[in-house]
C-alpha positions as CSV (number, residue, x, y, z in Angstrom):
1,X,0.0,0.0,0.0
2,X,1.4,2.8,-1.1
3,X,1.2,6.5,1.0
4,X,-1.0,8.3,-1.5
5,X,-3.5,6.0,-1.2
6,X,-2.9,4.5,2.2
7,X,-5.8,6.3,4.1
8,X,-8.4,6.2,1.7
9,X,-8.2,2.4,1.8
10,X,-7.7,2.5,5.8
11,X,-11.1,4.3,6.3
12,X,-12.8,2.9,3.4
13,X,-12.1,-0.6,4.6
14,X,-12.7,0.4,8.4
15,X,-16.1,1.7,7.8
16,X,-17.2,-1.3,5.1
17,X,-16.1,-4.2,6.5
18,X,-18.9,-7.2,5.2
19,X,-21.0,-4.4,3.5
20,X,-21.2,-6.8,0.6
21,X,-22.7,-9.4,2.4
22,X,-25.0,-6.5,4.3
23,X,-27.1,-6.9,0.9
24,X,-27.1,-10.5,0.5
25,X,-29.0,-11.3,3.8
26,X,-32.3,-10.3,4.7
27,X,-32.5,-8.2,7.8
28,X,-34.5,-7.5,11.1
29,X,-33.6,-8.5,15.0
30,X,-35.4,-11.8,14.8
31,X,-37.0,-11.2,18.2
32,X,-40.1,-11.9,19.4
33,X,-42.6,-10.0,21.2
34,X,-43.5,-13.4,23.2
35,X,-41.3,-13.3,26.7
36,X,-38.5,-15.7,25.2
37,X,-37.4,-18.7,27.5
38,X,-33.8,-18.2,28.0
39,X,-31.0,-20.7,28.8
40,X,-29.4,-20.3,32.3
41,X,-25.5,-19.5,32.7
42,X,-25.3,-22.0,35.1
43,X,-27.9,-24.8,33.2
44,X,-27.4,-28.1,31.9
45,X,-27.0,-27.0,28.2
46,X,-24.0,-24.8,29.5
47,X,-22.3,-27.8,31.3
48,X,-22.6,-30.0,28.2
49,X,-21.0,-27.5,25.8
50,X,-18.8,-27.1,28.6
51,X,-17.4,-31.4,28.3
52,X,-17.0,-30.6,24.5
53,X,-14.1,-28.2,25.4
54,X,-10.4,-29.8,24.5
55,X,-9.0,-30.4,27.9
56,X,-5.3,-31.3,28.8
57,X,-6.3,-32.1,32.0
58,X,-3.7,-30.1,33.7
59,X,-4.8,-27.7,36.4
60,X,-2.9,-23.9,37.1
61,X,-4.2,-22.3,40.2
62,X,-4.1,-18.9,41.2
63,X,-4.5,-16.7,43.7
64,X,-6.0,-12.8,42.8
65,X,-6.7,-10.3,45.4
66,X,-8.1,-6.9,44.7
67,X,-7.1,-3.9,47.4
68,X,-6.0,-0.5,47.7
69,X,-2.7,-0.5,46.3
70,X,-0.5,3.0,46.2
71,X,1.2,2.2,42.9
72,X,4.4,3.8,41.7
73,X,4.0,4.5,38.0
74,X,7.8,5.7,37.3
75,X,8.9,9.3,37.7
76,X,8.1,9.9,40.9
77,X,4.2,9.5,39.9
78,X,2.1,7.7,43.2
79,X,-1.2,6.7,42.7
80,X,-3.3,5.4,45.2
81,X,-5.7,2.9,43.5
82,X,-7.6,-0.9,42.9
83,X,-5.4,-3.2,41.8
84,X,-5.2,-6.9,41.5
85,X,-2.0,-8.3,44.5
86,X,-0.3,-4.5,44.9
87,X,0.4,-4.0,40.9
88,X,-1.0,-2.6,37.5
89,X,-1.0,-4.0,35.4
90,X,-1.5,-7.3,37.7
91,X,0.6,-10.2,37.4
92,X,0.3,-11.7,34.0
93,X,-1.1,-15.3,34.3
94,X,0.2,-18.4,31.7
95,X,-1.3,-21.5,30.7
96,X,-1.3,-23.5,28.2
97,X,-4.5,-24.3,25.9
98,X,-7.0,-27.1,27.4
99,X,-5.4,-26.4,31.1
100,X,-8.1,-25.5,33.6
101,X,-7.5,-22.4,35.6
102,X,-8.8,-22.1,39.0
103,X,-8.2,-18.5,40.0
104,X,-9.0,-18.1,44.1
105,X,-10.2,-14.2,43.5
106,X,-10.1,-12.6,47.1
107,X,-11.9,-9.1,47.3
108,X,-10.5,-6.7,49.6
109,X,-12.0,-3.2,48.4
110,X,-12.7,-0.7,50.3
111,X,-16.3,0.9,51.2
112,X,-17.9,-2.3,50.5
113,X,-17.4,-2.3,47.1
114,X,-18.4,-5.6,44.9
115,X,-16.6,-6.2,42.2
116,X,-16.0,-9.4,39.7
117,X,-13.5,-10.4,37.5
118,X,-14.3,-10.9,33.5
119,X,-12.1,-12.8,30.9
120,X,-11.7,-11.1,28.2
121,X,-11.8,-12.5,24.6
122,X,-12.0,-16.4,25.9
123,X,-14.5,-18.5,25.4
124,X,-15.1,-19.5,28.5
125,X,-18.4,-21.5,30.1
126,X,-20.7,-18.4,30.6
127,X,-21.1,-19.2,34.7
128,X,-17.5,-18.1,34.9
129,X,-17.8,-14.8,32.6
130,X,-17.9,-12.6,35.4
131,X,-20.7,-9.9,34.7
132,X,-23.0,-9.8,37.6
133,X,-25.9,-9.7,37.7
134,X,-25.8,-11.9,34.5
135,X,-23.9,-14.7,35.1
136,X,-22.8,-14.3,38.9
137,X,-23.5,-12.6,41.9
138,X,-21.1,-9.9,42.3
139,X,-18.2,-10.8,44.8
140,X,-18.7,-8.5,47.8
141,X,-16.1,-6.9,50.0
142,X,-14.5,-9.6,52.6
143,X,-15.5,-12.4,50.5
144,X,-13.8,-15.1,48.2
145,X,-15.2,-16.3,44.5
146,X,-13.2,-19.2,42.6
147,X,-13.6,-18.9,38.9
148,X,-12.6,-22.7,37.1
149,X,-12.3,-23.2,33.6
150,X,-11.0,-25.2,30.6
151,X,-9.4,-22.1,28.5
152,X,-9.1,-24.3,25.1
153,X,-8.3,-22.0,22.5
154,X,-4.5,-20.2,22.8
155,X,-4.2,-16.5,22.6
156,X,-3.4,-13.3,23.8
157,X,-6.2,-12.0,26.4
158,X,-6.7,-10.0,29.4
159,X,-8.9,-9.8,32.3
160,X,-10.7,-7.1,34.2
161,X,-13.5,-6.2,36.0
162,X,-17.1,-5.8,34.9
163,X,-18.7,-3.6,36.9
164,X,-19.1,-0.2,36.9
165,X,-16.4,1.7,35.3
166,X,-13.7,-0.5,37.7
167,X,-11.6,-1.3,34.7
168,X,-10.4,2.7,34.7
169,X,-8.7,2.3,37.9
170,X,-5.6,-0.3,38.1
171,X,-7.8,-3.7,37.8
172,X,-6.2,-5.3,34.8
173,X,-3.6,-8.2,33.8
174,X,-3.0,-10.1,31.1
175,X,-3.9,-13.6,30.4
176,X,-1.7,-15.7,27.5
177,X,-2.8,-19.1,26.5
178,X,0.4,-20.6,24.9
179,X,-0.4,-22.9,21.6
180,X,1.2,-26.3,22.4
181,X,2.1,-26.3,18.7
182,X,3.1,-23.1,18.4
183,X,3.6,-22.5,14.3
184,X,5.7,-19.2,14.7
185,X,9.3,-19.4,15.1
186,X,10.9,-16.2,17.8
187,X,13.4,-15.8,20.3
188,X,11.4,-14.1,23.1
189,X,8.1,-12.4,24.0
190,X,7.1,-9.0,25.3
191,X,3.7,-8.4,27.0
192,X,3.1,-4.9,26.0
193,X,0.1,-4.0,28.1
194,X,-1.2,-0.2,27.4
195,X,-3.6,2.1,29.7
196,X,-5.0,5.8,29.7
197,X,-4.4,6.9,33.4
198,X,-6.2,9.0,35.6
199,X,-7.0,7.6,39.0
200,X,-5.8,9.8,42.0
201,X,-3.4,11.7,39.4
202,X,-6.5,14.2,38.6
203,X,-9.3,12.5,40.0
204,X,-11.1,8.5,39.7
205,X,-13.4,7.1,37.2
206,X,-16.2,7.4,38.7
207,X,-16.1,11.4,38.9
208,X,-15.2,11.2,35.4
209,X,-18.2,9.4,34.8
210,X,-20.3,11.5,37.4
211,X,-18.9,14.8,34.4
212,X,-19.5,12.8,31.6
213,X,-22.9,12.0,32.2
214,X,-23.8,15.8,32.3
215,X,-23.3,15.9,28.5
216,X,-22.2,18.3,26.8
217,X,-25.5,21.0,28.3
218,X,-24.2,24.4,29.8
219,X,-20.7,23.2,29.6
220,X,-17.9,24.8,28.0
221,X,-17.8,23.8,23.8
222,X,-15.5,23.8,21.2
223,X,-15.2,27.1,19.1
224,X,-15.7,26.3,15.3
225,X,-12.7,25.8,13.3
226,X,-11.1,23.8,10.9
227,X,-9.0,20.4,10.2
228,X,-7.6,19.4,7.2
229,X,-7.5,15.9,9.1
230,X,-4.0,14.8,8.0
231,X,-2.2,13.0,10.3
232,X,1.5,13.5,8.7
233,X,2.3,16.4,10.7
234,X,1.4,15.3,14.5
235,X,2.9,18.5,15.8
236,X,1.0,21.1,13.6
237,X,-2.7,19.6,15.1
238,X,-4.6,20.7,17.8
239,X,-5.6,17.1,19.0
240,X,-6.2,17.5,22.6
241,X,-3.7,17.8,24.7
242,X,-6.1,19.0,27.8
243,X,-6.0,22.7,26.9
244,X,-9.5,25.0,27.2
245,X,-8.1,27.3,24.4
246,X,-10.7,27.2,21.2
247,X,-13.6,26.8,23.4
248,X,-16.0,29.1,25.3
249,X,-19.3,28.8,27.6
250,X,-22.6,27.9,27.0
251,X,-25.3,29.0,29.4
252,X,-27.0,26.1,31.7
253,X,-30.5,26.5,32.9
254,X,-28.5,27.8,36.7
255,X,-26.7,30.7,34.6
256,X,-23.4,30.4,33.5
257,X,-20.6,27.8,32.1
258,X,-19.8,24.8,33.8
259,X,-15.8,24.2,33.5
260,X,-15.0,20.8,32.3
261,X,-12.5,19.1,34.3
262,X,-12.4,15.7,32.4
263,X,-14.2,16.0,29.5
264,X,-11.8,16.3,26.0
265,X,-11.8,18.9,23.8
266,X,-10.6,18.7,19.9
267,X,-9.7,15.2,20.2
268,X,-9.7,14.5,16.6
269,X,-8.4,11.5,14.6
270,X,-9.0,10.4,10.5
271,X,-7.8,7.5,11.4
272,X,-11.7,6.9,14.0
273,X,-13.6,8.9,11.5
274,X,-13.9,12.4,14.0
275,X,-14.2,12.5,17.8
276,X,-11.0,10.4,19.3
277,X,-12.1,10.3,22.8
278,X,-14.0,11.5,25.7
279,X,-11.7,11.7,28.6
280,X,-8.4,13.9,29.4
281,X,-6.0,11.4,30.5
282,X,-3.2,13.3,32.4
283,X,-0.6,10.0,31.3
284,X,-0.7,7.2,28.9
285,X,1.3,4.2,30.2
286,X,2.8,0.9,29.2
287,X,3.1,-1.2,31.5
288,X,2.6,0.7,34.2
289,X,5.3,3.4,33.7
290,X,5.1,6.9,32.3
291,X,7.2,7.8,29.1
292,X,9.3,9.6,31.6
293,X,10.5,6.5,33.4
294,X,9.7,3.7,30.9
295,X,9.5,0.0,30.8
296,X,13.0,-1.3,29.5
297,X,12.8,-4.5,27.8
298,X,16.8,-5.5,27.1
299,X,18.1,-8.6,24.6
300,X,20.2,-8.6,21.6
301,X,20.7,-7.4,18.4
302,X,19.1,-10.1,15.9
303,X,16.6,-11.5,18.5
304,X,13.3,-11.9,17.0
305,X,10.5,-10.8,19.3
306,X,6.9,-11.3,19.9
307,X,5.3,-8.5,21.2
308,X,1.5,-9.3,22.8
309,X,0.0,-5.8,22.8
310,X,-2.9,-5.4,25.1
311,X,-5.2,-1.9,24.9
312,X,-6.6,-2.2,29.0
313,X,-7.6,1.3,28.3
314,X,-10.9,3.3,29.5
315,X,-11.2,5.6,26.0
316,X,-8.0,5.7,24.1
317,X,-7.1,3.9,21.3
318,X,-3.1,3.6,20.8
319,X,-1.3,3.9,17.5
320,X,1.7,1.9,18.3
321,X,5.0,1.8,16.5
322,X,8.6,0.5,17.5
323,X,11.2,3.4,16.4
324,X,13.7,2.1,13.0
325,X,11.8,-1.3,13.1
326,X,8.8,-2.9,10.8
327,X,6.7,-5.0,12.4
328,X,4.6,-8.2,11.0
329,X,1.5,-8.6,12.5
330,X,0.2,-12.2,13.0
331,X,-2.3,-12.5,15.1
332,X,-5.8,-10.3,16.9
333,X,-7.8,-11.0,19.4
334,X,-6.4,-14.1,20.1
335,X,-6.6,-15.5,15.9
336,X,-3.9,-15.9,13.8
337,X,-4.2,-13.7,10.4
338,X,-2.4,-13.7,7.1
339,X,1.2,-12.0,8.1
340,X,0.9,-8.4,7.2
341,X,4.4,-6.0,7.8
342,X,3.2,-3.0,8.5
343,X,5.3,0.5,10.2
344,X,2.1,0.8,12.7
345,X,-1.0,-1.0,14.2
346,X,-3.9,0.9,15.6
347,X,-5.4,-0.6,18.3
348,X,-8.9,-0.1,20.0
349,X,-9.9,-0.8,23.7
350,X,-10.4,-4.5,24.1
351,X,-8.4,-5.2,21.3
352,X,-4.8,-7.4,21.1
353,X,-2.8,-7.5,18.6
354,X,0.5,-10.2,18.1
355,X,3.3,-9.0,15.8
356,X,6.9,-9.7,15.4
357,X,10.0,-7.8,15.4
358,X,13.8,-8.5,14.5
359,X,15.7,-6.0,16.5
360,X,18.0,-3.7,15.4
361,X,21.6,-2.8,17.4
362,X,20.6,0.2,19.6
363,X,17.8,1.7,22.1
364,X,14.3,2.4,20.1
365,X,11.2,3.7,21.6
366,X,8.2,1.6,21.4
367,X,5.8,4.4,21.5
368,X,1.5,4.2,21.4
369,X,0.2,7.6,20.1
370,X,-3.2,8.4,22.3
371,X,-5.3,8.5,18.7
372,X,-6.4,11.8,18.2
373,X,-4.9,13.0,21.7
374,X,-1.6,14.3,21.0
375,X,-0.1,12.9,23.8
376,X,1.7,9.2,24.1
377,X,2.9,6.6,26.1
378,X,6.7,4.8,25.6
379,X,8.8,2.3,26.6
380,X,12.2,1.2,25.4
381,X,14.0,-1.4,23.6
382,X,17.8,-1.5,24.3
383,X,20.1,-4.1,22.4
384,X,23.2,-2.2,22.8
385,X,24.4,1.5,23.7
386,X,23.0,4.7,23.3
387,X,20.9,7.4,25.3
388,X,16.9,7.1,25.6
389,X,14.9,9.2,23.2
390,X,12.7,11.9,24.7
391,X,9.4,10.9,26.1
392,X,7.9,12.9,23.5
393,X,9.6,11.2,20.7
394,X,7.6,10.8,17.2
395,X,9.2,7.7,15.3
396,X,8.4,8.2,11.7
397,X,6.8,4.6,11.7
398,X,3.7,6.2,13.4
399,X,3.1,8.0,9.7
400,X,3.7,5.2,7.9
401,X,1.7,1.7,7.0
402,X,-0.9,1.8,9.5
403,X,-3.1,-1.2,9.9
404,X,-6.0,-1.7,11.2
405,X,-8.4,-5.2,11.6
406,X,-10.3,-4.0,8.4
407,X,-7.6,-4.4,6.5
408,X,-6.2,-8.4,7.6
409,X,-7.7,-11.9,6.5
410,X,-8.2,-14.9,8.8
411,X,-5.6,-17.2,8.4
412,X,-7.1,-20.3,6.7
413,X,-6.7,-22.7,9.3
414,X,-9.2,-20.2,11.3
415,X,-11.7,-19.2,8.3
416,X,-15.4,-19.7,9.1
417,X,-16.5,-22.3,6.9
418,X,-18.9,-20.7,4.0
419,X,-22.4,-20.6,5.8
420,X,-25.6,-18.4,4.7
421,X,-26.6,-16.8,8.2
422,X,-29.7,-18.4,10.1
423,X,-30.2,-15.3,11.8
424,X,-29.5,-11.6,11.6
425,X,-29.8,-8.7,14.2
426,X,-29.1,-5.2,13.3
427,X,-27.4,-3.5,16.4
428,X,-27.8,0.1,16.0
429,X,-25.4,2.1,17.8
430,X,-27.0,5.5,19.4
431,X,-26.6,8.5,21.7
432,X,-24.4,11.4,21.1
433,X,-22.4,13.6,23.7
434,X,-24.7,16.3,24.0
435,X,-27.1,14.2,26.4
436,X,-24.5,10.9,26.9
437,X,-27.4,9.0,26.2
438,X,-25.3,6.0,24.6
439,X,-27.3,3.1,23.9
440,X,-28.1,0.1,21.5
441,X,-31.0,0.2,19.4
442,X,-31.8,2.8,21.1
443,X,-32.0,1.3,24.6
444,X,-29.9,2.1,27.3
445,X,-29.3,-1.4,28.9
446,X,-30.4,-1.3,32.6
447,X,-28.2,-4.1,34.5
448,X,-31.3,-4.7,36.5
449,X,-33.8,-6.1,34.4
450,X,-30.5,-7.5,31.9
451,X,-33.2,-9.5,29.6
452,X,-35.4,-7.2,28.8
453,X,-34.2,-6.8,25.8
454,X,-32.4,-9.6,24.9
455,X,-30.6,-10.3,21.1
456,X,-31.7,-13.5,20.5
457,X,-29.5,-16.6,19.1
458,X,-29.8,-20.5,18.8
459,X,-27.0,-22.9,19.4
460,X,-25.5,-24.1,16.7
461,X,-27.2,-21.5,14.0
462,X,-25.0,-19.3,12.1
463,X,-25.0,-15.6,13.6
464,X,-25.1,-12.2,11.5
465,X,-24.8,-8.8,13.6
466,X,-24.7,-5.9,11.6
467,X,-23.1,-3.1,13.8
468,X,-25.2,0.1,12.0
469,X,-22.9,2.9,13.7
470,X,-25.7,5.8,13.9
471,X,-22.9,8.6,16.3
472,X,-20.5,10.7,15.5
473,X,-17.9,8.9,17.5
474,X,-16.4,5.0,16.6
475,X,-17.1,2.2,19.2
476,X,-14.7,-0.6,19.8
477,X,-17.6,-3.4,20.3
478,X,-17.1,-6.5,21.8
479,X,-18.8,-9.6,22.1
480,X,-18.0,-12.2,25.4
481,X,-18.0,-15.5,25.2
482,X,-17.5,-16.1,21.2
483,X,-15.1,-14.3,18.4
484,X,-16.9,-13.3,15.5
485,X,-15.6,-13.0,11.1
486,X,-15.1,-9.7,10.2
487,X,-17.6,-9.9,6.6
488,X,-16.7,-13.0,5.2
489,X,-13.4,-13.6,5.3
490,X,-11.9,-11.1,7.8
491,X,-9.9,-11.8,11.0
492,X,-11.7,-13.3,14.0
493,X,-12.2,-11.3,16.6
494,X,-14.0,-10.2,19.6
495,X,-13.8,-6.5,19.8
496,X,-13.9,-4.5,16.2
497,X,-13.7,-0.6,15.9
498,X,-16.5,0.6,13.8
499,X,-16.3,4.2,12.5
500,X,-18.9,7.1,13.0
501,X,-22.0,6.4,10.6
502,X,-20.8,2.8,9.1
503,X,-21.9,-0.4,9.2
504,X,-19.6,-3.5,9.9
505,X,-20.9,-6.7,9.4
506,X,-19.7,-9.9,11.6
507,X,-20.6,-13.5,11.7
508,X,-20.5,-16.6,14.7
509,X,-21.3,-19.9,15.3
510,X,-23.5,-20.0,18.5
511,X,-21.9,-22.8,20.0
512,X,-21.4,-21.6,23.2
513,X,-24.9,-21.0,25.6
514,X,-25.5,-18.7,27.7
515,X,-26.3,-15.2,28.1
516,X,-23.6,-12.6,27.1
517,X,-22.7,-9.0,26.9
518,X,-22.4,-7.1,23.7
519,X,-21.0,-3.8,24.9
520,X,-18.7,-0.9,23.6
521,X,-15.8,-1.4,25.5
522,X,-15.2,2.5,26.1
523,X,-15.6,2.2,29.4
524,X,-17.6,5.1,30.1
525,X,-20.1,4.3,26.8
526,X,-20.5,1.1,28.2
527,X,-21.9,2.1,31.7
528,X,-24.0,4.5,30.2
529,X,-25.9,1.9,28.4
530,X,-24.3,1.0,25.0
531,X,-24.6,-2.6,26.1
532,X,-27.2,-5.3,25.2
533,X,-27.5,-9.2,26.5
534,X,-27.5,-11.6,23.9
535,X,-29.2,-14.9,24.5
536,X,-29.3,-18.2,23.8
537,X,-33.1,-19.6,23.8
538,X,-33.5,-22.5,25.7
């Protein structure tokens, strides 16, 4: 792909994704107006799936406690927050694929709060998902929860909470399920795990929240003005750096402006169609370390590296590139792809991606560029001598190839098998920020009455959801307990961007009952109710 072209294809191919199949398949939710029998998390038809699963019969046990942790993010930066055994991200957790985990999760919050513990991007046996009220109660303070299951299929993942906006705060680890037959030949791996901070730096998620949910009435807006939208020139854009120049007050019904501590200004990326983000971020880490005082990962020259990048972030998504180095991307979410080399990958909350590197004889910056923010996190690759770049460094890479999901094919040994859809939901993604009235179909899901209004599947029916983006902002949506096509012969994956006012079509196998959250997995679109249970009927 050449650079004259290089962006019309990226968004064309974001925002298109399956739009030929969009015509070849009759629409409408399928629902019907009849209450709908649901299977149980925790029924029979779940524990029989659940034998299916390939199973080594080899047991890792774990302990996880979540507490008040002060954590030192590098720099002299302390933040008192949640975090899972005194460390963000939490210690990352190894298996290999058909070994049972038995995590021993130990709450220890503060205030009596209840909190859970979802796995992200596995498909697990929904009793173990972690999403009260749905699946579980929620684990309350002073208790213990033991979450047990067969994690068959090998992958990069991640866990978190899934309640509230928890997942803001320090709550996060990653999970790798190693591929007894791994087909990729490397030296090493790096578990590059990235995160928009704010918790007790300028205040904690849920006062974001408490702002955002105002919407954009009485508060101060954006002046007009203009964007050519290219992102060549990082340093000539106003992209948000947390600055209230460009924007004045509107009056609220009590007289007067309301200053916005949190909400973003000008965030504005080409790359998401528009509005980047919500939330002012005062640092962007990796691995739990400011650019300032970065991770170091050390080898030698000539070793070929995977790198397992994580996005554990609340509303940034990172465009990541390592300084004087290509990179070949090989897997997302979890799937392996056709290889693609590429100078940069952008990638959404929710969203992994696996590349390798061969590194080069020096010290390169592995940098992810807050999309749209102006702003960045870094950490450093040293194979021999030389100084550290600045924290603010701009490796040309960032302008270069830039990939995105749209643009990769399943590898073949992964390819859903050529299957007209039995059933087809449109999922309209609404709300806007002038009310934050996200929601789905126009429904702000209400965690207690979950299956109101339920997306309806059958096991072992092929599944079409056609994501019909109706905002002005994109949504990383994901989808627990399966991995969906992208059209029909995209990547598999189980979090997708889709752009402001396009339509993304994906396809799965129900083979996995239950009932499961389809969400946005911006953390603060999700609470406000861009979520939706979809259910198996029993």
């Amino acid at each position: 792909m050449n650079s004259i072209n290089r962006r019309s294809v990226l968004l064309a191919g974001l925002g298109a994704a399956g739009a030929g199949a969009l015509a070849a398949c009759s629409t409408g939710s399928g629902n019907s107006s009849a209450e709908p029998d649901l299977i149980n998390p925790r029924g029979p038809q779940v524990a029989a799936a659940d034998k299916q699963r390939r199973s080594t019969g080899k047991v890792h046990e774990a302990t996880l406690t979540a507490a008040l942790a002060m954590l030192d993010l590098g720099g002299g930066v302390m933040a008192k927050s949640w975090a899972f055994s005194g460390r963000a991200p939490g210690r990352e957790l190894r298996l290999s694929a058909g070994d049972t985990l038995v995590a021993e999760f130990s709450n220890q919050l503060p205030n009596k709060t209840t909190t859970s513990i979802h796995w992200h991007g596995i498909a697990l046996r929904a009793d173990m998902d972690g999403v009260p009220p749905v699946t579980q109660a929620a684990v309350r303070a002073g208790t213990n929860f033991t979450y047990r299951f067969v994690a068959d299929t090998p992958g990069t993942y991640f866990f978190h909470p899934h309640v509230g906006v928890q997942l803001d705060r320090g709550l996060y680890a990653p999970l790798i399920v190693e591929d007894p037959r791994e087909p990729l030949s490397y030296d090493d791996e790096w578990v590059v795990v990235l995160d928009d901070w704010v918790d007790d730096v300028t205040g904690t998620p849920d006062e974001v929240f408490a702002e955002l949910k105002q919407g954009m009435s009485g508060r101060a807006v954006q002046s007009p003005r203009s964007s050519s939208g290219d992102m060549g020139d990082m340093g000539g854009m106003d992209m948000g750096g947390g600055s209230m120049d460009g924007m004045s007050a509107l009056p609220s019904a009590s007289g007067g402006g309301m200053p916005m501590k949190f909400m973003l200004m000008h965030s504005d990326s080409a790359l998401l169609g528009g509005d980047a983000g919500d939330v002012k971020y005062p640092y962007h880490l990796i691995n739990g370390r400011v650019p300032a005082d970065p991770d170091v990962y050390t080898a030698k020259p000539g070793t070929r590296v995977r790198l397992r990048i994580v996005n554990a972030g609340g509303d940034t998504a990172y465009r990541v590139a390592l300084g004087g180095h290509k990179m070949t991307i090989t897997h997302t979410d979890g799937f392996p792809v056709r290889h693609q080399q590429v100078d940069a990958v952008l990638v959404g909350m929710g969203e992994r991606y696996d590349v390798l590197v061969t590194l080069a004889d020096g010290v390169f910056p592995l940098v992810a560029l807050a999309e749209g923010k102006n702003v960045s996190g870094m950490a450093l690759v040293r194979t021999g001598s030389g100084s550290a770049p600045k924290s603010t460094v701009r490796p040309a890479e960032l302008n270069g190839i830039i990939m995105t999901a749209s643009q990769l094919k399943a590898a073949d040994d992964v390819r859903l098998p050529a299957k007209k859809a039995d059933r087809v939901h449109r999922i309209e993604l609404t709300g806007d920020m002038a009310a934050y009235d996200w929601a789905i179909n126009g429904e702000r899901f209400d965690m207690n009455d979950p299956t109101a209004n339920p997306v309806l599947v059958e096991e072992g029916r092929r599944v079409r959801l056609d994501f019909v983006n109706d905002t002005t902002m994109w949504h990383p949506m994901h989808l627990h307990g399966h991995t969906y096509q992208l059209g029909t012969d995209g990547p598999r994956k189980d979090t997708t961007i889709v752009l402001p006012k396009k339509t993304v079509s994906v396809y799965f196998d129900a083979d996995n009952p239950g009932q499961w959250m389809l969400h946005c997995h911006n953390a603060y679109h999700g609470e406000a109710g861009m979520t939706a249970l979809l259910a198996y009927q029993a």
